[in-house]
Each structure stands twice: as C-alpha cells, then as structure tokens.
C-alpha positions in Angstrom: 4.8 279.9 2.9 4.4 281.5 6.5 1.0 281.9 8.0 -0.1 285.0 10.8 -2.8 285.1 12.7 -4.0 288.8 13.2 -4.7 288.3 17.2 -6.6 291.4 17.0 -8.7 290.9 14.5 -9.3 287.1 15.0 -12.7 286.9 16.1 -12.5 282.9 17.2 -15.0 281.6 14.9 -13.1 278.6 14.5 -13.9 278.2 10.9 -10.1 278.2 10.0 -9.4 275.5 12.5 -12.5 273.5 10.9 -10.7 273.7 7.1 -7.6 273.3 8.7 -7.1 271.7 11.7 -3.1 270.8 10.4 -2.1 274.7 10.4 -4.4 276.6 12.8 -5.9 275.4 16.0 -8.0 277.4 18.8 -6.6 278.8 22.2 -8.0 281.2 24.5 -10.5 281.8 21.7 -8.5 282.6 19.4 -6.9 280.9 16.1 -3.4 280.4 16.8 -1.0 278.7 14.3 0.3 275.2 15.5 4.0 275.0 15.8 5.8 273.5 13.7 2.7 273.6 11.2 3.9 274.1 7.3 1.4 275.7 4.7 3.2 274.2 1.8 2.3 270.8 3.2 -0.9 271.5 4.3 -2.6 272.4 1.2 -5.5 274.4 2.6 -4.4 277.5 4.2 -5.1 279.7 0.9 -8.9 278.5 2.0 -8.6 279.1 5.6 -7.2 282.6 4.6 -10.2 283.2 2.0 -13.0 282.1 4.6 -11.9 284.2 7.5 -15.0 286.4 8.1 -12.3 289.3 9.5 -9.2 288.6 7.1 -7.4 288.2 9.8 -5.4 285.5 7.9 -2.0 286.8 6.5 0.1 284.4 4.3 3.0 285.4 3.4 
C-alpha cells in the first residue's frame, strides 16, 4: 500500500506520528511520510488514516 500526506489539509497535530511513528514523522509542522517507510509492514497506517482529525491521510 502507498500512503499521501494531504500537505494542505495536514493540520500538524502529530497524532499520526504518535500511532505511527514507522510511516509518518513531523517536519515543518507537518506530517510527512518517512522514506523508505512501507504500510504493509507497518501495520498501523489504516489507524493513522482513521484518526486524522482532517482526513488528510490517503492510502492507496
């Protein structure tokens, strides 16, 4: 699975970062997605995604 980040939308709350710090990290705050970072492995980017307060979480 791919994961986006919605720059626009992202409001930096952080709380995606919190659930998943392997996938999405904070910069310039903002969530970003860390390079390299796999959702398949992750296992908690469906939550990330379900807990953003702006949806700005798109998995793809």
């Amino acid at each position: 699975m791919a994961v986006k980040v919605d720059q626009e939308a992202c409001i930096g709350c952080g709380v995606c970062a919190d659930i998943c710090p392997q996938v999405f990290e904070m910069k310039d705050d903002k969530a970003v997605v860390v390079e390299g970072a796999n959702c398949d492995d992750a296992g908690c980017c469906q939550e990330a995604a379900d807990s953003c307060p702006t949806e700005a979480i798109a998995i793809e």
